[in-house]
C-alpha positions in Angstrom: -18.8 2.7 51.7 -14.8 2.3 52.1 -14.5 6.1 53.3 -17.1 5.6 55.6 -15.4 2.4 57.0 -11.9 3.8 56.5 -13.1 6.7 59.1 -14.5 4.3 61.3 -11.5 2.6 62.6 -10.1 3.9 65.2 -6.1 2.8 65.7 -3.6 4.8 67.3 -0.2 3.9 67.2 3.0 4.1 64.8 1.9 5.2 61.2 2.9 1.7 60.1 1.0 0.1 62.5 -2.1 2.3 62.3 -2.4 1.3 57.9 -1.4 -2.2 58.5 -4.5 -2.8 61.0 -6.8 -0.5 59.5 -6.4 -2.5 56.1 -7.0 -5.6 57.8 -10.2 -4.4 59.3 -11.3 -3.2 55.9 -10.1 -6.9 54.4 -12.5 -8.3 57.0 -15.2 -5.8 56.2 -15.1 -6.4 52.7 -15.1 -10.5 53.0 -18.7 -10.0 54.6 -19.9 -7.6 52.3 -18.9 -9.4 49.3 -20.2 -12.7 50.4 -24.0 -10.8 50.9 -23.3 -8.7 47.5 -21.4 -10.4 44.9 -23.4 -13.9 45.0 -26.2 -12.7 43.7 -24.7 -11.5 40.6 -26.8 -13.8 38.6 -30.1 -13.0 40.1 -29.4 -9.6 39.3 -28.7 -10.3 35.4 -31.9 -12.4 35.3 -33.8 -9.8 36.6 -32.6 -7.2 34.5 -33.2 -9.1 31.3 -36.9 -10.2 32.3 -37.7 -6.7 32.7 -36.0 -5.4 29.4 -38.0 -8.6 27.7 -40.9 -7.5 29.0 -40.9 -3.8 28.3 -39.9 -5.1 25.0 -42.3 -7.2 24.5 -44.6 -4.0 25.6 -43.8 -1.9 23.0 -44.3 -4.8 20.3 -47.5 -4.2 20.7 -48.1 -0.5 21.8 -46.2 2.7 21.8 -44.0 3.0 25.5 -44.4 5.6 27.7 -41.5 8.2 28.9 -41.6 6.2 32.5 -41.1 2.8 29.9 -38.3 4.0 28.1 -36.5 5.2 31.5 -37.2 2.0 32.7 -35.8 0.1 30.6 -32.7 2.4 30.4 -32.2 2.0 33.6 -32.2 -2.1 34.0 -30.0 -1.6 30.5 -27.2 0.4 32.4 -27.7 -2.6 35.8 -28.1 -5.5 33.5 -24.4 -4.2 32.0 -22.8 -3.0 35.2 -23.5 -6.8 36.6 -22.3 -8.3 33.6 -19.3 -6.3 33.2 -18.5 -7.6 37.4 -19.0 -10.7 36.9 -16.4 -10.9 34.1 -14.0 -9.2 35.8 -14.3 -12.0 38.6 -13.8 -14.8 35.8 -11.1 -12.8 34.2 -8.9 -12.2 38.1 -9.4 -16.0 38.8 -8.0 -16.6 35.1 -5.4 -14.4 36.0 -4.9 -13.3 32.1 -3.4 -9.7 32.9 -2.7 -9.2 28.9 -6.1 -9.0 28.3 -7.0 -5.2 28.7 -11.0 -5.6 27.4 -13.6 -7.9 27.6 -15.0 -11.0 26.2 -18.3 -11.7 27.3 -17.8 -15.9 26.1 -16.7 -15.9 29.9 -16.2 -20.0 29.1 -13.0 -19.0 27.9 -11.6 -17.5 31.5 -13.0 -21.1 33.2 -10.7 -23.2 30.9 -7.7 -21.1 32.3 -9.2 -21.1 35.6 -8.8 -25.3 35.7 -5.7 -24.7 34.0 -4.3 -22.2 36.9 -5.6 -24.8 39.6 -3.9 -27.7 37.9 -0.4 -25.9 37.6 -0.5 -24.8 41.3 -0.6 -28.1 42.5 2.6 -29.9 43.2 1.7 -33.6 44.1 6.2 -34.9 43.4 9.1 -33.5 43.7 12.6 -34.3 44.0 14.7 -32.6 46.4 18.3 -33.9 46.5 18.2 -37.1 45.1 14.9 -38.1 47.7 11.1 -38.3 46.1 8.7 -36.6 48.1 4.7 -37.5 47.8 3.6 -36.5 51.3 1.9 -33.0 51.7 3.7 -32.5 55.1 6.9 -33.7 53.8 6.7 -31.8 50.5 6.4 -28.6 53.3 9.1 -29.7 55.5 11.6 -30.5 52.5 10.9 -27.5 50.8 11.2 -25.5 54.0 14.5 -26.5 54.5 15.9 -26.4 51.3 15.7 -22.9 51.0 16.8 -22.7 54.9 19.9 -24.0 53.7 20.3 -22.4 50.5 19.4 -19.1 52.1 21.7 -19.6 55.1 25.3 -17.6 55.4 28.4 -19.8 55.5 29.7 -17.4 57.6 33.2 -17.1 56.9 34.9 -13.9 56.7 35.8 -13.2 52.9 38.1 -11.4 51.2 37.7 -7.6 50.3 38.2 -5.2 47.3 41.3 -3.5 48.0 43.0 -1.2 45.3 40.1 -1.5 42.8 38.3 1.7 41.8 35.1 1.8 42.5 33.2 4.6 41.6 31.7 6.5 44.9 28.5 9.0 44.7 28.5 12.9 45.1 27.8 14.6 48.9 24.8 15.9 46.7 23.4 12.6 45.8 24.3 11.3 49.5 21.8 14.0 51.2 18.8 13.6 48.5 19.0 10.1 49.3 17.9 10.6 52.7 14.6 13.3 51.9 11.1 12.8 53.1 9.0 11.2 51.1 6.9 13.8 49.1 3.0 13.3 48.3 3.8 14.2 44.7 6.4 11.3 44.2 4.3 8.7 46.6 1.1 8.7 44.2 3.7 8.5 41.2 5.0 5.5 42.6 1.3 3.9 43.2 0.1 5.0 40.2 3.4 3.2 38.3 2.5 0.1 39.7 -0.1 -3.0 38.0 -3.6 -2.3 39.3 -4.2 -6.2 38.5 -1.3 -7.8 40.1 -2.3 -11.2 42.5 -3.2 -9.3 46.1 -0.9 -10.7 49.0 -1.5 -11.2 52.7 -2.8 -8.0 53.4 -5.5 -8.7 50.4 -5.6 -5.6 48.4 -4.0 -4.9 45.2 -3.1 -1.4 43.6 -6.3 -1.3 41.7 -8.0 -0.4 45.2 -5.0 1.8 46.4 -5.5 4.1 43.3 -9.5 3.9 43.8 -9.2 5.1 47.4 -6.0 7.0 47.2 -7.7 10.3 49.0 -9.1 8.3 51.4 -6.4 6.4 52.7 -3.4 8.7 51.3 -3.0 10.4 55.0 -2.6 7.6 57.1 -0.1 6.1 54.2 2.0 9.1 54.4 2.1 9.1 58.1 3.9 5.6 57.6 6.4 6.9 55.1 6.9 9.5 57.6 7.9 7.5 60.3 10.4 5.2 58.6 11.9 8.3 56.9 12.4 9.0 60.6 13.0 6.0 62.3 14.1 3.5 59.7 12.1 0.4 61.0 9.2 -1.1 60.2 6.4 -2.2 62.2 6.4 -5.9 63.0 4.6 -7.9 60.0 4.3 -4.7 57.5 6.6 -7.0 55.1 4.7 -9.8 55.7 4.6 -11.9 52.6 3.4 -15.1 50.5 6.6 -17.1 49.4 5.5 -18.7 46.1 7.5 -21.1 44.2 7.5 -20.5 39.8 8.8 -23.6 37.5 11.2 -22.6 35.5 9.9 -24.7 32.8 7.1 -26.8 32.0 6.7 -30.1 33.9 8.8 -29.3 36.5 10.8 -32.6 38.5 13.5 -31.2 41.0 12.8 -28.2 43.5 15.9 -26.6 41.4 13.3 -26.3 38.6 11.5 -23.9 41.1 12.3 -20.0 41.6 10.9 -18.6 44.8 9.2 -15.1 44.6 7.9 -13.4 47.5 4.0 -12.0 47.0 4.4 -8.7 50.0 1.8 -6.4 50.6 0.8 -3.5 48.9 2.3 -0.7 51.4 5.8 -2.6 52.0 5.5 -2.4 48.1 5.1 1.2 48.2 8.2 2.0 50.3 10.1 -0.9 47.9 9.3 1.6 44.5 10.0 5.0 46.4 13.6 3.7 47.4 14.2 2.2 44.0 13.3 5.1 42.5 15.6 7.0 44.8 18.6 4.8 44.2 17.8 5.1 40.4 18.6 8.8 40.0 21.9 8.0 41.1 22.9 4.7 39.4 24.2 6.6 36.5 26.8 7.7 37.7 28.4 4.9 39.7 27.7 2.1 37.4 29.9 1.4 35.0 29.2 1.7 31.1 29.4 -2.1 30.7 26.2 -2.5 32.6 23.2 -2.3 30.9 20.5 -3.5 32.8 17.6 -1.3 34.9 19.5 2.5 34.8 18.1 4.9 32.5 19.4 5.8 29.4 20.7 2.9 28.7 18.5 -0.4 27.1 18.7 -4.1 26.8 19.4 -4.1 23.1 22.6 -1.6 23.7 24.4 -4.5 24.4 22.9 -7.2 21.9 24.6 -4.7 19.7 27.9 -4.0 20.7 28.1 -7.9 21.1 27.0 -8.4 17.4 29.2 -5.4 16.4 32.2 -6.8 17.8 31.6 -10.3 15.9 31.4 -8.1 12.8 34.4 -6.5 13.3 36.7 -9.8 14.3 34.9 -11.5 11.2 36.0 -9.2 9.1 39.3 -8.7 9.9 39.9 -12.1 10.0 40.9 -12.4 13.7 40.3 -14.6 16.4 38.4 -14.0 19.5 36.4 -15.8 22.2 33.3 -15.0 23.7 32.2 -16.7 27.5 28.8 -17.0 28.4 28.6 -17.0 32.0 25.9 -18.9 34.0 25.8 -17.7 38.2 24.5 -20.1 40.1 21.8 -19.3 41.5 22.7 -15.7 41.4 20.2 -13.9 43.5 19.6 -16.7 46.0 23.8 -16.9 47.2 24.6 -13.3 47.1 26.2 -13.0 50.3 24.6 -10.2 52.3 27.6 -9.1 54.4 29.0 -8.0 50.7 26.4 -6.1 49.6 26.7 -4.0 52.6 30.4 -4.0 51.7 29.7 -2.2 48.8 27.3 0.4 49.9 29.5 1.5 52.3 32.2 1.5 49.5 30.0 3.8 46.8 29.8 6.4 49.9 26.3 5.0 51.2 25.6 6.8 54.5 24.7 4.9 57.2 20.7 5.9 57.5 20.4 4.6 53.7 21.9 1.1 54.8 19.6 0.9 57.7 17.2 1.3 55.0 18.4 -0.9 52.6 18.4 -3.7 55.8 14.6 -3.3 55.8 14.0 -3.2 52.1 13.9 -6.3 49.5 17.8 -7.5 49.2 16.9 -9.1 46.5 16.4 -6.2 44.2 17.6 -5.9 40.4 19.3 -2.5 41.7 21.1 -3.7 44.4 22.3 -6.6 42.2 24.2 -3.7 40.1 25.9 -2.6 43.0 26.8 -6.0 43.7 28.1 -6.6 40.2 29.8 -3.7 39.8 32.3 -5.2 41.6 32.9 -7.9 38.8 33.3 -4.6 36.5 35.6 -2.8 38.6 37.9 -6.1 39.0 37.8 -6.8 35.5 38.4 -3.5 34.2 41.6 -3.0 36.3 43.1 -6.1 34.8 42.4 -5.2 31.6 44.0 -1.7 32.6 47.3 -3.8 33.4 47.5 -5.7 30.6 46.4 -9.0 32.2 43.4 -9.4 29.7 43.3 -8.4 26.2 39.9 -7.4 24.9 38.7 -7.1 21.6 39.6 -4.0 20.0 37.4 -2.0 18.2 38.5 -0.5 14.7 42.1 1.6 14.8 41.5 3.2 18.3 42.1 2.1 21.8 38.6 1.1 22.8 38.5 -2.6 23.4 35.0 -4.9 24.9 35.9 -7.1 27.2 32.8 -7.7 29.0 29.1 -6.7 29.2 26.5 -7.2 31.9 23.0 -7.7 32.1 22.0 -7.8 35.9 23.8 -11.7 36.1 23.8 -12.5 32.7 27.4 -11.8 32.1 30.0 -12.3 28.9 33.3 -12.0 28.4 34.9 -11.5 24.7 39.0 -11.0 24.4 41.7 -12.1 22.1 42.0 -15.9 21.4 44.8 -16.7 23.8 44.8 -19.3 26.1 46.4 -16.6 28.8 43.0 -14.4 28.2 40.9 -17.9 29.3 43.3 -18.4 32.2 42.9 -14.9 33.2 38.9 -14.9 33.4 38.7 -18.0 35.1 41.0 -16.1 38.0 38.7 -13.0 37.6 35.6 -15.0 38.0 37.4 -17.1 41.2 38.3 -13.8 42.8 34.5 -12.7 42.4 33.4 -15.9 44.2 35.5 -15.1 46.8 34.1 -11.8 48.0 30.8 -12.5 46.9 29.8 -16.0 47.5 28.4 -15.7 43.8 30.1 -18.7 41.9 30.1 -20.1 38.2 28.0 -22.9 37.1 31.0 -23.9 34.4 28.3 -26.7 33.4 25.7 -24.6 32.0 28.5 -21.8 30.8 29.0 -22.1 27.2 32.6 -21.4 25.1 32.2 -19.8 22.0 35.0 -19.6 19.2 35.3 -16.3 16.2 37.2 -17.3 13.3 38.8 -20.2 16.2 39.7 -23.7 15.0 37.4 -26.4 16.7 40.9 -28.2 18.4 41.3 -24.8 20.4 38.2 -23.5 21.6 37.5 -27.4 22.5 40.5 -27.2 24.5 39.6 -24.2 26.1 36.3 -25.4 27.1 38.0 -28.0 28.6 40.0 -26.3 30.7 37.1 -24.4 32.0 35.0 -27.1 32.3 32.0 -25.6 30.7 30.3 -26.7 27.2 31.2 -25.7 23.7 29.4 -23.5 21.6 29.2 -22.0 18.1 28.0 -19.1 16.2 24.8 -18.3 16.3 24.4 -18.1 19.9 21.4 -16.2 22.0 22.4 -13.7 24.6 19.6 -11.9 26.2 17.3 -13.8 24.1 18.7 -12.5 20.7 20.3 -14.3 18.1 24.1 -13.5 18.2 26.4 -13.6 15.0 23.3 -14.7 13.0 22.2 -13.7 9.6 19.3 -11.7 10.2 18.5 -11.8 6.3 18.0 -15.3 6.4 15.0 -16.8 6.9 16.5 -19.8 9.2 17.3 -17.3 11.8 13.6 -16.4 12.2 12.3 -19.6 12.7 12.5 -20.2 16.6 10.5 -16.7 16.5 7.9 -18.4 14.4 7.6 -21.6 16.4 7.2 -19.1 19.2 4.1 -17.5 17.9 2.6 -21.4 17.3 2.9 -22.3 21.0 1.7 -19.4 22.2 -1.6 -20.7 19.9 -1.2 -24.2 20.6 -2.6 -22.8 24.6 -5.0 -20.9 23.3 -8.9 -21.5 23.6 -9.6 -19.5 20.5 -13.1 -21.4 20.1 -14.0 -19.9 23.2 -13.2 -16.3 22.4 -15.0 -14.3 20.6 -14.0 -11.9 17.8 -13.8 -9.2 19.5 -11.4 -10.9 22.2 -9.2 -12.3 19.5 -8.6 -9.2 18.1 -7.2 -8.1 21.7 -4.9 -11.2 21.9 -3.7 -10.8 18.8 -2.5 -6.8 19.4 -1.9 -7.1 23.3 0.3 -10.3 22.4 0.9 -11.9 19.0 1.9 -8.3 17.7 4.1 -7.6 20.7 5.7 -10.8 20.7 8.3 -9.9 17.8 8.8 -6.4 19.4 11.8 -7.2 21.3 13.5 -8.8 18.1 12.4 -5.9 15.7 14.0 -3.3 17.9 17.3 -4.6 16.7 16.6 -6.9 13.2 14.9 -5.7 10.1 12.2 -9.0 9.5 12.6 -10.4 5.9 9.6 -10.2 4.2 9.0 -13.5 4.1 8.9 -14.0 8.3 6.7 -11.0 8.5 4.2 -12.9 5.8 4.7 -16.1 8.2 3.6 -14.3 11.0 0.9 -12.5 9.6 -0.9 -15.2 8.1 -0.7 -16.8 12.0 -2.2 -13.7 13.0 -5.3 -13.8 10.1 -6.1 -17.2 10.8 -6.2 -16.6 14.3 -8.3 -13.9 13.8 -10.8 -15.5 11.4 -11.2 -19.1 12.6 -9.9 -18.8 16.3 -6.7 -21.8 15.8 -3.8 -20.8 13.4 -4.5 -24.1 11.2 -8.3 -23.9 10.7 -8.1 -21.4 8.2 -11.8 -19.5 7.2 -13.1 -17.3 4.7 -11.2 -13.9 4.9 -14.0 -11.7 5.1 -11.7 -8.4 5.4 -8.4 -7.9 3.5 -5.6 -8.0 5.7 -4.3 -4.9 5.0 -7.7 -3.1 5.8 -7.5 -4.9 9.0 -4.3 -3.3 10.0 -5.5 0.1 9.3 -6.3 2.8 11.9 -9.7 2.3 14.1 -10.7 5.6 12.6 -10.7 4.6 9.1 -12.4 1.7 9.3 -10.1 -0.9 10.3 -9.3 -2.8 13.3 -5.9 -1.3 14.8 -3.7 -4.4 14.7 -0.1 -3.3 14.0 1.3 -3.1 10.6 4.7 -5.3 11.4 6.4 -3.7 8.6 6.0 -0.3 9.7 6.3 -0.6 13.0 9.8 -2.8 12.7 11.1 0.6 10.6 9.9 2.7 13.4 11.5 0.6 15.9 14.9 1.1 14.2 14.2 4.9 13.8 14.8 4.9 17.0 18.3 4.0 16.7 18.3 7.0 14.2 16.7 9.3 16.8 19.4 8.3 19.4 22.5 8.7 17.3 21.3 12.2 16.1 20.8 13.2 20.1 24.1 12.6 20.8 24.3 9.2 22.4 27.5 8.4 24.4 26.9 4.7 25.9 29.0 2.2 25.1 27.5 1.1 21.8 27.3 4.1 20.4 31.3 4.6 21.1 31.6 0.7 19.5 29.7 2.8 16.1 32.0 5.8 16.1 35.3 3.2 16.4 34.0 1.7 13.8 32.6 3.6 11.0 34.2 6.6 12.2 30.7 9.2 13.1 29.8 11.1 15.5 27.0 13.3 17.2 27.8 16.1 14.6 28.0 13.8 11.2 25.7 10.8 12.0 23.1 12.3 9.8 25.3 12.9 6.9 26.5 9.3 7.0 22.5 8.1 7.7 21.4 10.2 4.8 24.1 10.2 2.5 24.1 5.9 3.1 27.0 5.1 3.9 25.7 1.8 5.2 28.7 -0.7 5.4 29.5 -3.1 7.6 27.0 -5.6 9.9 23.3 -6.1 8.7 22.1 -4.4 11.4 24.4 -0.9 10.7 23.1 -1.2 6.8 19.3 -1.6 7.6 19.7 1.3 10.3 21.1 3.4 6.6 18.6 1.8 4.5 16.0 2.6 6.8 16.5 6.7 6.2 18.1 6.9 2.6 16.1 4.0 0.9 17.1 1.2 -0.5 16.2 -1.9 -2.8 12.8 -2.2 -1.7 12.8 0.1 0.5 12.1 4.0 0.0 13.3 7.0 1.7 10.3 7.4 4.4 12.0 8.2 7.8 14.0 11.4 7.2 10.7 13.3 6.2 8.4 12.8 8.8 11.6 12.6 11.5 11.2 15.9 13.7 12.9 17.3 17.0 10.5 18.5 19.2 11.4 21.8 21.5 11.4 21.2 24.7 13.6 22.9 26.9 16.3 24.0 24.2 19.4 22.0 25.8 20.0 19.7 22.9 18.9 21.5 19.4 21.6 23.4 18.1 20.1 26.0 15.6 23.3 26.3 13.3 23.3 22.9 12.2 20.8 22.1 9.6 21.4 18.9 9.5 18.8 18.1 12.5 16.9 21.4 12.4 13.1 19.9 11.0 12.9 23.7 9.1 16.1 23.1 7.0 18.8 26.0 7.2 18.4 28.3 10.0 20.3 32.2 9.8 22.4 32.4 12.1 23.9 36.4 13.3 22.1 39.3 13.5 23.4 39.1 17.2 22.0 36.6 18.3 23.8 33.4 18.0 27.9 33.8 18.0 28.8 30.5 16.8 27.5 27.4 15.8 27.5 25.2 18.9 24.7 27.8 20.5 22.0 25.7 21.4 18.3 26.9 22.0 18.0 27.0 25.1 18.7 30.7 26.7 17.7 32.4 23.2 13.9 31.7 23.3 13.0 34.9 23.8 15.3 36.5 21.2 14.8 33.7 18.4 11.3 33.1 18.5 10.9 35.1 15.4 13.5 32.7 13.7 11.3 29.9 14.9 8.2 29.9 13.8 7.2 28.2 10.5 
C-alpha cells in the first residue's frame, strides 16, 4: 500500500523539497486510511473469537474437518494480529518505551495514558515573579521568555588569544566534507529509536526502517543536495518546541527545559553530521573531557575524582574540590563563539555553513565550546597560576574534569588556587556568554578545616559542601562498603514502585519491568562499586515481591526460588539478572581495559599511583596487590579472590583475535593459551604483535 502511494506522488523539485511533500501526502493518506481501518479493531477481535467458539464448540461434539481446522487457524493467526495492534496503540499513547513485549491487561497502558494527559497540561505558572492562568497569556509569556533568553546581547566579546587549542588534520578536514554514502545513511536510521514521539512531519523511525527501499532514493537525493548546496529547503527543520519539568510539580517556567521534537529526515542529516564530527573529536578534545567521544566513558571520571580523594586522604593533605553549576548552559551559549571556535580547530568554511543549518544545540558542539574552558585552564596551570592536585611522586596533577557542562575543579587548598578559578571561570563568561550560577555551585573541603572552606565559599559566593558529594550521579568520597551509602539507590528502586500499576500487569509484564528496568537501574552504580551483600539482598527482595504480588510491600507466596528465577530461559528460569554476577562482570571490564592498554586520563591517575602499566597490570591484578581506594581493591579481588569472593574472572577472561593489532604473542601474561614459543624465525622480539604474522603463526595458534 505505502509503495504504491509512495510511487504515486508526483513532486519535482529540490531533493529536500520533493521527501518533505511526498511525506506529507503519505501523512494525509494514512489519516484516512487509519480512520476506515484501525476503528474497527474490536469488531474484528469479536468476530474472530465467535468463530473460533463456534468451531470449538463444533468439534465438542464431532470430529472437524481439514477445511475446520484451517478455519480456525486462520481466525487464530487474525484474532492475534488484531490483538497484538491494538496493544501497540494502547502501549504508543502510554508512551512506556522500556517496555519491549506485551501485556495483554491493556488497563495498565490506560492508567498511564490519564497520567500522560494530566502531566501535559499546564493550567499556572510563574514567569518572573507574575502568575499566569490565561491560556493565551500562558502562550504569550512563554513565548517571550525564551525570546529573551534566546536573544544575543550583541556585544562584541573578547577572544582566545595565545591559548593552545588543539586544530584537526588536512585529512580530517577533507573527510568532513564527503557525500553521504548509502551504507552509512541506513546505519544512521537504523541507530535511531523506532518508538520515539513522531513530530510535525508525523512519522517516526519505526516507519523509515519499514519502508527504507521504498523511500531510500528520494532520501538520498536530499542528502545529495545539501552535501552540495548546504541549505535546506524551507520548513525541512520544522519542529514541535516542547517544554519538560525538571522536577515534579513544577511552579516557575525555570523549572521547564525546552526540547525541540524535528522531523524524522532533518533528524537524519542531525546523526550523519554527528557521526562525522565524532571520528574526529578524539583528537582535538582534550583528555579532561569525558563526555560523548569514544573511548572514553562517564565513569572515567567518577574515578579519577574518587582516586584523587584517596590519594589527598591519605597523605594527609589538603585540597578543594568546586562543583560548578552553568547557568543555563545550553540555552546562553553565545552563537558567534561557537563559530569562533570552529574556525579556530581548522573547520573549513563548507562544514560551518553546515553546522549553521544543523542543531546548535548539540552535546558535540558543546565540547568544542568547552574546550575552550580546558584550553584556558590548562595554560594557567602550565604557568604556575593554579596548583592542581598531584598524583603520587610524578608530575601529573588533576585540576579539572568535564562532563559536557557539568564541570569540577580540584587544586591545592590555597586561597590563591580559589582566586585563580573564579578569574578562569570570569574570563570563560566573557567569550562565551556561559556564566556561573555561584548559588547552586557547591565548595567542597579534603582534609580542610570548616573555618576555611567556609571562608572560601564565601568569597565565591556559592554553598558549602562536604564529603560524600554526587558528581555525575555517583557518590563521591563515599564508603562504598557501607551500607548507608546505598540507601538513596534503594529509595530509588521504591519510587520507581510507588508509580507503578503492578495490579494491572500481568506476570508476564512484570517480569519485563523488572529486567528492562529494576535490574538496570543499579547498572550505572555497579559499573564502578562492588554492592555489599546486604544492598543486593535489599534490592532483590523489591524485585521478588514485585514479581510475586505486583507492589514491593504486598509480599505473596514465593512459588519459585529466587535463584531459579534468575537462571537462564533455557534452563528453566526466567532470565532476570543475577546482580551479583553481573556487578563482577561490570568491574571486569575495568580488568579488560587496563590489560588493552588504556591511556585516558584515569588510567594515567592508576599508573601514578600504584605504579602499573599496560605490560604489568595483570601481574599486579593477579598477584593482588590491591591497595589503596575501595574501588582499586575490589577491581584486585574481583580476579585473585578474596574473603568471600573466589578467583572466577581470570579463567573464563579471553582475548579474542581480531585483526592482530593489540595481542602481543610473547607475553603470556594475556595470551588465553598460557606460554606461547616464540623464534623459529618468526617473531624477533617480544613486542611482535599478531597482526602481519597470521599466515606464518597459525600453526602456533591453534589449540
Amino acid at each position: 500500500m505505502v509503495t504504491t502511494k509512495w510511487k504515486e506522488f508526483k513532486v519535482q523539485g529540490w531533493g529536500g523539497f520533493i521527501v518533505k511533500e511526498k511525506l506529507k501526502m503519505m501523512k494525509n493518506f494514512l489519516q484516512v486510511w487509519s480512520k476506515s481501518s484501525l476503528q474497527e479493531v474490536d469488531r474484528k477481535i469479536e468476530v474472530a473469537r465467535k468463530e473460533i467458539n463456534r468451531i470449538d464448540g463444533k468439534g465438542e461434539t464431532c470430529s472437524l474437518s481439514d477445511d475446520d481446522l484451517m478455519s480456525r487457524s486462520n481466525h487464530y493467526a487474525k484474532l492475534l494480529k488484531n490483538i497484538q495492534l491494538k496493544e501497540e496503540m494502547a502501549q504508543q499513547k502510554a508512551w512506556r518505551n522500556w517496555l519491549k513485549t506485551r501485556d495483554a491487561n491493556t488497563s495498565y497502558f490506560h492508567k498511564f495514558i490519564k497520567g500522560r494527559w494530566h502531566k501535559n497540561e499546564i493550567n499556572i505558572i510563574s514567569i518572573e515573579g507574575r502568575e499566569l492562568k490565561q491560556v493565551d497569556e500562558i502562550k504569550q509569556g512563554i513565548m517571550q521568555y525564551f525570546k529573551n533568553l534566546f536573544t544575543d546581547e550583541g556585544w562584541l566579546r573578547l577572544t582566545l588569544q595565545g591559548i593552545n587549542i588543539r586544530t584537526i588534520s588536512a585529512a580530517d578536514r577533507s573527510m568532513l566534507t564527503q557525500p553521504f554514502t548509502e551504507e552509512e545513511v541506513k546505519a544512521a536510521v537504523w541507530n535511531c529509536d523506532s518508538t520515539k514521539a513522531p513530530a510535525p512531519d508525523g512519522f517516526n523511525f519505526g516507519f523509515l526502517k519499514t519502508e527504507w527501499e521504498v523511500i531510500k532514493e528520494d532520501v538520498m537525493e536530499f542528502l545529495m543536495d545539501f552535501n552540495k548546496n548546504g541549505r535546506l529547503v524551507r520548513g525541512s527543520n520544522a519542529s514541535f518546541i516542547v517544554l519538560i519539568p525538571k522536577k515534579e510539580n513544577p511552579q516557575g517556567i525555570e523549572e521547564y527545559r525546552p526540547i525541540s521534537l524535528i522531523g524524522c529526515i532533518y533528524k537524519i542529516l542531525s546523526k550523519l553530521l554527528a557521526n562525522i564530527v565524532n571520528r574526529i573529536l578524539e583528537g582535538i578534545i582534550g583528555e579532561n573531557q569525558f563526555a560523548f567521544i569514544e573511548g572514553r566513558q562517564l565513569v572515567d571520571g567518577v574515578v579519577v575524582v574518587n582516586e584523587t580523594i584517596d590519594g589527598v586522604r591519605k597523605k594527609k593533605s589538603q585540597c578543594f574540590v568546586f562543583k560548578i553549576d552553568f547557568e543555563k548552559a545550553y540555552d546562553k551559549l553565545s552563537w558567534h563563539f561557537l563559530d569562533y571556535m570552529i574556525e579556530k580547530m581548522g573547520f573549513d568554511v563548507v562544514w560551518r555553513g553546515w553546522i549553521s543549518e544543523w542543531d546548535p544545540l548539540s552535546p558535540f558542539l558543546f565540547l568544542i565550546v568547552a574546550e575552550a574552558l580546558n584550553g584556558l585552564t590548562t595554560e594557567v596551570v602550565s604557568k604556575g597560576f593554579l596548583q592542581g592536585v598531584k598524583i603520587g611522586e610524578g608530575e601529573l596533577q588533576v585540576s579539572h574534569l568535564q562532563f559536557a557542562d557539568d564541570t569540577i575543579f580540584m587544586g591545592e587548598a590555597a586561597e590563591k588556587n580559589i582566586w585563580t578559578v573564579k578569574c578562569i571561570m570570569r574570563a570563560f563568561e566573557l567569550v562565551s556568554s556561559l556564566k556561573v550560577n555561584y548559588k547552586k555551585s557547591s565548595l567542597i573541603g579534603v582534609n580542610t578545616n570548616e573555618e576555611w572552606i567556609n571562608r572560601m565559599a564565601w568569597m565565591l559566593n556559592c554553598k558549602m559542601d562536604s564529603l560524600p558529594y554526587k558528581y555525575l550521579g555517583m557518590p563521591m568520597g563515599a564508603n562504598p562498603r557501607r551500607v548507608d551509602t546505598w540507601k538513596p539507590l534503594i529509595e530509588t528502586f521504591r519510587r520507581k514502585l510507588s508509580v507503578w500499576k503492578g495490579r494491572f500487569l500481568s506476570l508476564g509484564g512484570r517480569i519485563t519491568l523488572i529486567n528492562s528496568v529494576l535490574s538496570s537501574l543499579p547498572m550505572f552504580l555497579m559499573s564502578v562499586y562492588l554492592l555489599p551483600k546486604k544492598v543486593i539482598h535489599e534490592i532483590d527482595k523489591i524485585r521478588r515481591n514485585f514479581l510475586w504480588g505486583g507492589v514491593e510491600d504486598n509480599r505473596k507466596i514465593t512459588w519459585v526460588s529466587w535463584d531459579r528465577v534468575c537462571y537462564n530461559k533455557k534452563e528453566g528460569g526466567l532470565g532476570v539478572k543475577n546482580l551479583r554476577c553481573f556487578n563482577m562482570f561490570l568491574l571486569g571490564k575495568w580488568w579488560a581495559r587496563l590489560i588493552e592498554g588504556e591511556k585516558g586520563l584515569w588510567a594515567k591517575v592508576l599508573k601514578e599511583k600504584y605504579g602499573g602499566d599496560a605490560g604489568n597490570w595483570v601481574s599486579w591484578l593477579r598477584e593482588g596487590k590491591g591497595v589503596g581506594a575501595p574501588w582499586w581493591k575490589d577491581i584486585c579481588k574481583i580476579n585473585v579472590g578474596s574473603g568471600n569472593m573466589e578467583e572466577w574472572l581470570a579463567p573464563n577472561f579471553k582475548l579474542n583475535l581480531g585483526d592482530g593489532r593489540k595481542i602481543k604473542v610473547a607475553v603470556s601474561e594475556i595470551w588465553p593459551y598460557g606460554q606461547m614459543e616464540v623464534g623459529r624465525g618468526i617473531f624477533n622480539g617480544k613486542d611482535h604483535c599478531v597482526r602481519g604474522k597470521m599466515t606464518k603463526c597459525s600453526k602456533c595458534l591453534r589449540t
